[in-house]
VOBA-1610 file (N, C-alpha, C; in pm, whole numbers, padded with zeros to 5 digits, always signed):
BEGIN
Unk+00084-00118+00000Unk+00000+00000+00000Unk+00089+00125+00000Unk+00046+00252-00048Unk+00155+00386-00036Unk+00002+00462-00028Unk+00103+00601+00045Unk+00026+00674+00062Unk+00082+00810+00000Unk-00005+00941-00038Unk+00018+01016-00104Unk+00190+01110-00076Unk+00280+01161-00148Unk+00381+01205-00082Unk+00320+01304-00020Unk+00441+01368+00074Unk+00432+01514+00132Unk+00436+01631+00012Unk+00385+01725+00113Unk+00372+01847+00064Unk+00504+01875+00006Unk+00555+01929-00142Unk+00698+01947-00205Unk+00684+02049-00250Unk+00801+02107-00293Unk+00807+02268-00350Unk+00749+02222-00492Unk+00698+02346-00564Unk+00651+02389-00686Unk+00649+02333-00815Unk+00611+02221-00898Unk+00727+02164-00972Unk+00685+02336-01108Unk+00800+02379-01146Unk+00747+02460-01258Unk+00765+02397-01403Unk+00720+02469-01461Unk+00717+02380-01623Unk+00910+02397-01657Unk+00895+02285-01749Unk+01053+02254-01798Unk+01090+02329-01936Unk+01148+02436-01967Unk+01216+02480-02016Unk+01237+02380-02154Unk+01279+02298-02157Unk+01319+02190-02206Unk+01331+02060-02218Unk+01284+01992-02283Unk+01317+01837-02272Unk+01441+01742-02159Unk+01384+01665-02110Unk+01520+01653-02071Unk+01599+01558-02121Unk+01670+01576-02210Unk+01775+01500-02268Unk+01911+01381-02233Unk+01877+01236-02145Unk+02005+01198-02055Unk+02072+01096-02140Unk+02223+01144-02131Unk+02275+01039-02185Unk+02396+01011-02078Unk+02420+00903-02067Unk+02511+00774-01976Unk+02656+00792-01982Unk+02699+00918-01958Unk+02882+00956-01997Unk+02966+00928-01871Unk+03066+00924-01881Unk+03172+00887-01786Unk+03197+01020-01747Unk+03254+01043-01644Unk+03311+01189-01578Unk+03375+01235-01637Unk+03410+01382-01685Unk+03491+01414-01790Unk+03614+01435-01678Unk+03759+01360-01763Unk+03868+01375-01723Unk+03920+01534-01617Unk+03845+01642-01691Unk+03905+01752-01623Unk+03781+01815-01543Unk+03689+01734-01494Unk+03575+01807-01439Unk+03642+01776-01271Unk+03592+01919-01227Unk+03607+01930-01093Unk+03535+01895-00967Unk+03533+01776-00926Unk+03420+01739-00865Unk+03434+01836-00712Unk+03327+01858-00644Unk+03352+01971-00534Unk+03369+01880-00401Unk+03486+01948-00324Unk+03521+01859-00200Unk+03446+01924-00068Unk+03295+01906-00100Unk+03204+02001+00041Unk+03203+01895+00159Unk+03242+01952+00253Unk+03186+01832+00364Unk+03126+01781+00415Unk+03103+01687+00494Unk+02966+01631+00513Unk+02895+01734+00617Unk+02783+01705+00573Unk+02676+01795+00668Unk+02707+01793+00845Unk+02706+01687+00841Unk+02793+01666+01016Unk+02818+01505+01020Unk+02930+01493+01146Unk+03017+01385+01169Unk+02933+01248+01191Unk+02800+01259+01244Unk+02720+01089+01209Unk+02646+01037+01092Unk+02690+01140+00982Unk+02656+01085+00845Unk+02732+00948+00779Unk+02875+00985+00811Unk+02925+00836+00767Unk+02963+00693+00862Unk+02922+00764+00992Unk+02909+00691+01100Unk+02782+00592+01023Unk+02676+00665+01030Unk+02493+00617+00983Unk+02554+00521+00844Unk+02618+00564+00728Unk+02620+00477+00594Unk+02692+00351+00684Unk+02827+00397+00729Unk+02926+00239+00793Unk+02826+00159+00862Unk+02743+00160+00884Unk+02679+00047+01009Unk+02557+00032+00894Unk+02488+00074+00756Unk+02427-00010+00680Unk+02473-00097+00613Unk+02637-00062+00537Unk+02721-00175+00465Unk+02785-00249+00553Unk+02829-00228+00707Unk+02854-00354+00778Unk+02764-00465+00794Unk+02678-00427+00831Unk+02547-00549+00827Unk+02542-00596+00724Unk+02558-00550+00614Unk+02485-00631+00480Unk+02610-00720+00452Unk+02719-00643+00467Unk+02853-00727+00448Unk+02854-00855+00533Unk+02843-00861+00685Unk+02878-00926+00760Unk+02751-01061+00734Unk+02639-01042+00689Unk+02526-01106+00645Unk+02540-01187+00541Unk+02643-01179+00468Unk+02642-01250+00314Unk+02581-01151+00199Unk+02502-01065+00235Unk+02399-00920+00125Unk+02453-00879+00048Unk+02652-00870+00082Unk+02702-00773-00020Unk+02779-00814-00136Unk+02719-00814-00240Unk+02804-00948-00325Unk+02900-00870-00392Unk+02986-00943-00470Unk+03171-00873-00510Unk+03133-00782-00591Unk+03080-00807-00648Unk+03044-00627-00752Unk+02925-00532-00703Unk+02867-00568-00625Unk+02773-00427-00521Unk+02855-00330-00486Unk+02800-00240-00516Unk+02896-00116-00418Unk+02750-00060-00325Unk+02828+00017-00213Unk+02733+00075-00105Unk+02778+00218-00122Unk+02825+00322-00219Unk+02855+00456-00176Unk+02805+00536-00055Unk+02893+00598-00051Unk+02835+00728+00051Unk+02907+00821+00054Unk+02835+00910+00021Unk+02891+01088-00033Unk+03015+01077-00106Unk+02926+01044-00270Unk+03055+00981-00373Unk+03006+00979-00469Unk+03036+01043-00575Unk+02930+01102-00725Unk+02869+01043-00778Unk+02788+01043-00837Unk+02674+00981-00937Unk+02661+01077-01063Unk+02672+01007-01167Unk+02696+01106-01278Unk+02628+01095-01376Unk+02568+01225-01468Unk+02480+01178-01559Unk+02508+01254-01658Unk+02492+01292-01785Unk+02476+01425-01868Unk+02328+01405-01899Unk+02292+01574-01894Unk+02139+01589-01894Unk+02176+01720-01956Unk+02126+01753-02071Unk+02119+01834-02178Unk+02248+01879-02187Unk+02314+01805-02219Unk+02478+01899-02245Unk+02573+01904-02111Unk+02485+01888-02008Unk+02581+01925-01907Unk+02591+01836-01801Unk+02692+01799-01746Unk+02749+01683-01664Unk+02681+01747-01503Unk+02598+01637-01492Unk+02546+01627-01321Unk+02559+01531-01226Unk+02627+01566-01116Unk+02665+01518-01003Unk+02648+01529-00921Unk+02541+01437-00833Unk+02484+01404-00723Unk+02553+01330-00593Unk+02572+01319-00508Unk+02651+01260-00424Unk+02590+01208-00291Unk+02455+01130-00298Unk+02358+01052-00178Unk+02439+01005-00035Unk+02374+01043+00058Unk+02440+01010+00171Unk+02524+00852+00167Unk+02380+00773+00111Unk+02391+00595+00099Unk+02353+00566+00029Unk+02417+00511-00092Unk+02309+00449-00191Unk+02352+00306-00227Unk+02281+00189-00322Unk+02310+00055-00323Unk+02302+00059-00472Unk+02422-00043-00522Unk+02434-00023-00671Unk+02432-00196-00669Unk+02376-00244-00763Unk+02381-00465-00701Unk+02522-00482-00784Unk+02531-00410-00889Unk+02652-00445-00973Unk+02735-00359-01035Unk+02872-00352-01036Unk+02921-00284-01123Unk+02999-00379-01277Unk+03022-00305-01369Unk+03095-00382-01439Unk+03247-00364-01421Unk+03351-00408-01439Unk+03451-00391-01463Unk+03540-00413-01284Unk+03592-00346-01225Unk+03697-00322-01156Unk+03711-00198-01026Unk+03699-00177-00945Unk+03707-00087-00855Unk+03749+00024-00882Unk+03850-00024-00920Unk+03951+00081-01006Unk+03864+00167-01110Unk+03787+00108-01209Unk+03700+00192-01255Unk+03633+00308-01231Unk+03592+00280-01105Unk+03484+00385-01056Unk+03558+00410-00931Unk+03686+00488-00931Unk+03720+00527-00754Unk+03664+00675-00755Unk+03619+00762-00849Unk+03608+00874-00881Unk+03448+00915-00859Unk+03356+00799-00958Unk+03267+00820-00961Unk+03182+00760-01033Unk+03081+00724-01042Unk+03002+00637-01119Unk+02875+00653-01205Unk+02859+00613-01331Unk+02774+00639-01439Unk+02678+00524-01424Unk+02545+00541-01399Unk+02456+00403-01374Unk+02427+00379-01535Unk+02362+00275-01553Unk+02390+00208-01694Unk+02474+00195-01746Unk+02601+00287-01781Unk+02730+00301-01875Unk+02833+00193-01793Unk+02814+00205-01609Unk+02928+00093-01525Unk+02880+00018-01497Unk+02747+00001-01536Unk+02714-00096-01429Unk+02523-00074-01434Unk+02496-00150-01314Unk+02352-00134-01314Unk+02317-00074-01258Unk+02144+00035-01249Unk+02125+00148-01204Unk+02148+00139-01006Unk+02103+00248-00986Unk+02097+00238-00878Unk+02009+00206-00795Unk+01969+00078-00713Unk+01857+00033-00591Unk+01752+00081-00514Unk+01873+00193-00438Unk+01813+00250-00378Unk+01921+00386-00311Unk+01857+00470-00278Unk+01931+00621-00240Unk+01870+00639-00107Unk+01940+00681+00002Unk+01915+00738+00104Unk+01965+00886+00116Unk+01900+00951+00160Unk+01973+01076+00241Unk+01938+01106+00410Unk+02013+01129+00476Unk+02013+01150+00610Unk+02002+01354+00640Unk+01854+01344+00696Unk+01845+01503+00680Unk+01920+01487+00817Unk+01999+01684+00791Unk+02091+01736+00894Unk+02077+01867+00862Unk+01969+01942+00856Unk+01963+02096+00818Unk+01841+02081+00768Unk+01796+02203+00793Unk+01664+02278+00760Unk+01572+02308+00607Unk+01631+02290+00557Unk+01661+02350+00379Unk+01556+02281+00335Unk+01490+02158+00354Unk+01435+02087+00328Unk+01500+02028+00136Unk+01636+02029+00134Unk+01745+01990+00028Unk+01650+01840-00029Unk+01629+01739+00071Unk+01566+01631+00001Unk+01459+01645-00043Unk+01382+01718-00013Unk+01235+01724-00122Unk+01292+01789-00180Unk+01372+01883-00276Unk+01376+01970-00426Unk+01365+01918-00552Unk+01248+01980-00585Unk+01170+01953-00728Unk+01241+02041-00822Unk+01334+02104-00763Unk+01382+02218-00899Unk+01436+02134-01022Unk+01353+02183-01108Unk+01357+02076-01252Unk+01521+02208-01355Unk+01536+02218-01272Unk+01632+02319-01351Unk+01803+02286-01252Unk+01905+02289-01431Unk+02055+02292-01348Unk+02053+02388-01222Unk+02127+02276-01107Unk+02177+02144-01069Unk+02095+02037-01046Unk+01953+02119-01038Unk+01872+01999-01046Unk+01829+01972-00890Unk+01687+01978-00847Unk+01692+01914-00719Unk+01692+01756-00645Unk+01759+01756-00542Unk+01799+01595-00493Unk+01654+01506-00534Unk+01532+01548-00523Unk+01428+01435-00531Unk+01372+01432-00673Unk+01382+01553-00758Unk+01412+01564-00923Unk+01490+01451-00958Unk+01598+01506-00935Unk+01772+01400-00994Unk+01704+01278-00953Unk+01635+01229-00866Unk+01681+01053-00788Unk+01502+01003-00901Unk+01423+01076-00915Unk+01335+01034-00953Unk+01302+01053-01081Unk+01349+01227-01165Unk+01321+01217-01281Unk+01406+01158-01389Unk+01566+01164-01368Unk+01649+01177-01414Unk+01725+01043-01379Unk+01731+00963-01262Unk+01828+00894-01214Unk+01725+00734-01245Unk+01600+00777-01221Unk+01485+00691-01192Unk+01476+00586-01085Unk+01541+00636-00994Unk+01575+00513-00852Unk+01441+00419-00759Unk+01472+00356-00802Unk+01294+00266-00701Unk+01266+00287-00608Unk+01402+00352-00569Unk+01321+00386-00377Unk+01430+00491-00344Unk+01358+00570-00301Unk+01419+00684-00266Unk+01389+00715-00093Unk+01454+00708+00025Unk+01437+00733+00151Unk+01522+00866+00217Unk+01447+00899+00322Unk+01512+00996+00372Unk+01485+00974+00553Unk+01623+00976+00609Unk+01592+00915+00722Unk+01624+01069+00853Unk+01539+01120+00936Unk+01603+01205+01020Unk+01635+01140+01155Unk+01794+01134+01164Unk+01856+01073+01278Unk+01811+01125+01426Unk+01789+01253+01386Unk+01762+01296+01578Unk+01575+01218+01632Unk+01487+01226+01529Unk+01415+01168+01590Unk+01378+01059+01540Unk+01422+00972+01455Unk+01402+00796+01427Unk+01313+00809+01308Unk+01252+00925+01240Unk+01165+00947+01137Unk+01227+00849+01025Unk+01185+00753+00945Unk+01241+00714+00823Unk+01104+00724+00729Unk+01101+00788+00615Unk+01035+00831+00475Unk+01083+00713+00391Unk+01021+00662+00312Unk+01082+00573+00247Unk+00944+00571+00103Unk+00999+00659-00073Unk+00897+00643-00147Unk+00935+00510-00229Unk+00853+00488-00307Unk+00891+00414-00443Unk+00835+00465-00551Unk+00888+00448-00691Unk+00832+00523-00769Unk+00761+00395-00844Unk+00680+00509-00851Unk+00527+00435-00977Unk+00477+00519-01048Unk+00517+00500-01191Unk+00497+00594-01283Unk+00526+00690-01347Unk+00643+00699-01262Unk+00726+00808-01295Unk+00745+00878-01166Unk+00663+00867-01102Unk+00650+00951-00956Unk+00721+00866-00825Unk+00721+00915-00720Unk+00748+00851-00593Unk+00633+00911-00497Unk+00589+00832-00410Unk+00449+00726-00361Unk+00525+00699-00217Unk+00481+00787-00132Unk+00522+00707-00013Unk+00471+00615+00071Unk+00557+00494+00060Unk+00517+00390+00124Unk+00445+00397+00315Unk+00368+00259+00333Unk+00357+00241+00456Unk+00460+00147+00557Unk+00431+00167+00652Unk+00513+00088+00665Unk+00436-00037+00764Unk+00487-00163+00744Unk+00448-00295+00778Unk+00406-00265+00935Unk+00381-00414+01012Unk+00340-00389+01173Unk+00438-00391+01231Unk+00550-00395+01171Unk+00713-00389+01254Unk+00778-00245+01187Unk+00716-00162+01183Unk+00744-00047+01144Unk+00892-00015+01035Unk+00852-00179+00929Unk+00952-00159+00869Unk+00928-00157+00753Unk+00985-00117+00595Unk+00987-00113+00504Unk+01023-00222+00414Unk+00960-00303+00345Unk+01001-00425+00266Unk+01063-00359+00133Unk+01192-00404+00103Unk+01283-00412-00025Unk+01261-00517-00142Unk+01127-00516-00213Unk+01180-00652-00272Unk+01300-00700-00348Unk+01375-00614-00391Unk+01488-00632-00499Unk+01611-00653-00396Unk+01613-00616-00252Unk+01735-00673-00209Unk+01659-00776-00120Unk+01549-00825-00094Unk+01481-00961+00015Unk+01490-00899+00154Unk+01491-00758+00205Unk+01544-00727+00328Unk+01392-00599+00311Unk+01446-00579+00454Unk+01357-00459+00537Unk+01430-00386+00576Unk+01411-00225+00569Unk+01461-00126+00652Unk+01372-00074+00724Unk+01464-00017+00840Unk+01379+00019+00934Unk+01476+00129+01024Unk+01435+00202+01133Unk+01508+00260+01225Unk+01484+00169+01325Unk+01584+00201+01401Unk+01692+00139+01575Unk+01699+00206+01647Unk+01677+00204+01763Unk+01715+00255+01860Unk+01797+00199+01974Unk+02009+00280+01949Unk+02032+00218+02037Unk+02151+00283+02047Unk+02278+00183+02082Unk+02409+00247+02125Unk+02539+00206+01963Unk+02611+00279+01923Unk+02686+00217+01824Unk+02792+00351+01817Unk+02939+00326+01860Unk+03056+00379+01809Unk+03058+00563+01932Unk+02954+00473+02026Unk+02944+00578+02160Unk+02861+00693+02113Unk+02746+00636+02018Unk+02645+00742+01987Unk+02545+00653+02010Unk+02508+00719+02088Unk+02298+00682+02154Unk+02231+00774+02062Unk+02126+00634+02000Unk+02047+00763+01905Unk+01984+00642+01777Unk+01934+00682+01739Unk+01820+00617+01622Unk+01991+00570+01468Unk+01946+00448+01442Unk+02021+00415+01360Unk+01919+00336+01207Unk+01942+00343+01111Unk+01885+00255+01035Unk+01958+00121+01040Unk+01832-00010+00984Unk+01906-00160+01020Unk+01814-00225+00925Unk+01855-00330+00894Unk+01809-00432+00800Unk+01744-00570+00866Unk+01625-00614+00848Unk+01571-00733+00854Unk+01561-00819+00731Unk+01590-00933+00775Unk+01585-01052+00668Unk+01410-01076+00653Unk+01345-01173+00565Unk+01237-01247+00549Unk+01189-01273+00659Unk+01286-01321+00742Unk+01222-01442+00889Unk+01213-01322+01002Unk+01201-01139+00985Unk+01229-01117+01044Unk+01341-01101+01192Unk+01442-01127+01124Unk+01602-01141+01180Unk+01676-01023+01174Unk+01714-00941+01223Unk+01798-00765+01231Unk+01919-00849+01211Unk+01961-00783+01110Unk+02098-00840+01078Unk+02213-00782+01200Unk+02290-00812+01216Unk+02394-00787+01299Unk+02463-00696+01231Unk+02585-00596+01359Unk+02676-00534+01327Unk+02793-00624+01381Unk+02925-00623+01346Unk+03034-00654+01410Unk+03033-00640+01534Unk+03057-00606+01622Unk+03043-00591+01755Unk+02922-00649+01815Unk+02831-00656+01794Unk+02689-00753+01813Unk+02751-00889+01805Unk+02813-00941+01662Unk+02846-01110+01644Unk+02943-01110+01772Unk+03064-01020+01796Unk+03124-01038+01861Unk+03076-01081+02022Unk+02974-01002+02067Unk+02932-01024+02173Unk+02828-01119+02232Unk+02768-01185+02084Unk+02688-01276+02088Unk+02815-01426+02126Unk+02923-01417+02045Unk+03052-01558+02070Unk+03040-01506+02181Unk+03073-01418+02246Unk+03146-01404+02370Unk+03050-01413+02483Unk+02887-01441+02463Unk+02804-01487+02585Unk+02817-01623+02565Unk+02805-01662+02404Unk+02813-01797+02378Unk+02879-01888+02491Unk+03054-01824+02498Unk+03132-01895+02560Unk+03132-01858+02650Unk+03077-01763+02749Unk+03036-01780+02860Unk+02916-01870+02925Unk+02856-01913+02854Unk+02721-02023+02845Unk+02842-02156+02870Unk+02933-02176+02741Unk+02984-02284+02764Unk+03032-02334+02870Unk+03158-02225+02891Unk+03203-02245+03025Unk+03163-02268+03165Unk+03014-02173+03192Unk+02956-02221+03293Unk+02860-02324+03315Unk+02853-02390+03199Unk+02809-02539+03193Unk+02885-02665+03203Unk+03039-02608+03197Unk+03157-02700+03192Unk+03170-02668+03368Unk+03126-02570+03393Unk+03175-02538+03543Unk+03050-02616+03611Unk+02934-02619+03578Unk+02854-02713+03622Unk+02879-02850+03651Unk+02923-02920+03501Unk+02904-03070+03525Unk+03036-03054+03575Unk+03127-02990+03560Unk+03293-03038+03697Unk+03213-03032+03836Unk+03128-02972+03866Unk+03104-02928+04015Unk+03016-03099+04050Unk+02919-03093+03939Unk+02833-03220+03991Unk+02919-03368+03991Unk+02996-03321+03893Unk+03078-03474+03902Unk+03197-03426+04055Unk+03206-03378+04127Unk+03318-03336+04216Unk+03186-03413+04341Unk+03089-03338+04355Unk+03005-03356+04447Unk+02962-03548+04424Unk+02991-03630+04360Unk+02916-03726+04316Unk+03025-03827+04327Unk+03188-03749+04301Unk+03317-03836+04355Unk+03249-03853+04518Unk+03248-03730+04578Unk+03267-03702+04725Unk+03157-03825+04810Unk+03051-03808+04735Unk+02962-03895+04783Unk+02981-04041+04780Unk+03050-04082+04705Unk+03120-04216+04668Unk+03214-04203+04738Unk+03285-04144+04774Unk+03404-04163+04872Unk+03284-04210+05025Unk+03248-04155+05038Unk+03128-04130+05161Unk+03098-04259+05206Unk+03049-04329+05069Unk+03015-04469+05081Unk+03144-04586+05084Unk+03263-04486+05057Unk+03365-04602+05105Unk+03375-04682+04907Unk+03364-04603+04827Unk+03344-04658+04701Unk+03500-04543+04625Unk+03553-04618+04560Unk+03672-04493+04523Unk+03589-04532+04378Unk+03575-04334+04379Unk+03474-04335+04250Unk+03635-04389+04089Unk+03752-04358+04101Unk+03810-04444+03991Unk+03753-04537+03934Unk+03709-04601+04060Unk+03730-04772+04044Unk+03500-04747+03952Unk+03444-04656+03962Unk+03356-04703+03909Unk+03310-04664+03768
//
């Protein structure tokens, strides 16, 4: 089921056709080195590609970017987008290919899915501006055509999550586990609430089919490490009952060796 999007700025009429063709980054284009909006943006991407990694999700040619170009030409002129998180299932060729930046269709296959993590007021992820540079929910939907486009706000656990139908994006509902079904990756997103890298605070996380939250590193880690505390104090058990069970055989004048 989806429900209608939010209220968005203006769309105005287009000037022009929009014209996209699939080019590689031009050798002398300057891509801009702005910084991230603030310091738990790539904190937030690292803990979606750990899980998927640590899960088996991330297969050898997926890439997971985060704040790392996306490139298109749209009437003559080279546009570059740079999504907090986005999921690409395949690239063609070599890493090496794309350390710069990446052309969906021309490297590889489009893109999955796009996140952005709001951190400012601007309301930057809804922009409909159909005009160069183009706004972020324009680019991901008219131009980029991405199936799912989300926007997650970290301070209060809000996750938006549309899909497009028709050309448009349709915001979804979300399930009775307040999560979002992916069919193209078999997973659910959702927000968390918890502790990770000494930040308390709403995280996005992935569920499998069976409803299973995939793990982070430090989670597996601490799951072995009750494990073998389980073990051990079950090894500390049966030493104790077999100690108590010598003693009692001694009691009876029985040397437990001998039984």
């Amino acid at each position: 089921m989806v429900a209608q999007s939010p209220k968005l700025q203006s769309l105005k009429s287009i000037a022009s056709p929009l014209t996209i063709t699939w080019e590689r980054l031009p050798q002398d284009f300057v891509l801009p080195d702005d910084p991230v909006d603030n310091m738990n943006q790539p904190t937030l991407a690292a803990a979606l590609t750990e899980s998927l990694e640590l899960a088996g999700r991330l297969p050898e040619q997926a890439l997971t970017p985060t704040n790392y170009g996306i490139c298109v030409n749209v009437n003559g002129q080279t546009i570059v987008k740079a999504p907090d998180w986005a999921y690409i299932p395949a690239i063609r060729g070599t890493r090496d290919d794309v350390l710069m930046s990446y052309t969906p269709n021309l490297q590889g296959e489009p893109l999955a899915i796009v996140l952005e993590f709001v951190s400012a007021t601007d309301g930057g992820e809804y922009s409909m501006n159909p005009r160069y540079p183009y706004g972020k929910w324009f680019f991901y939907e008219q131009i980029l055509a991405v199936p799912f486009y989300g926007i997650f706000e970290p301070q209060s656990g809000d996750l938006e999550l549309y899909r497009l139908e028709d050309g448009r994006y349709r915001r979804l509902l979300m399930d009775e586990q307040s999560h979002y079904w992916i069919p193209s990756m078999n997973l659910a997103i959702g927000a968390w609430q918890g502790l990770r890298e000494n930040r308390p605070g709403y995280w996005l996380r992935w569920w499998n089919a069976a409803g299973e939250m995939l793990p982070w590193r430090l989670e597996l880690v601490a799951a072995e490490r009750d494990r073998a505390d389980e073990e051990r104090d079950r090894a500390d058990e049966e030493r104790d009952r077999a100690d108590r069970l010598a003693a009692k055989l001694r009691e009876l004048g029985i040397d437990p060796g001998a039984v």
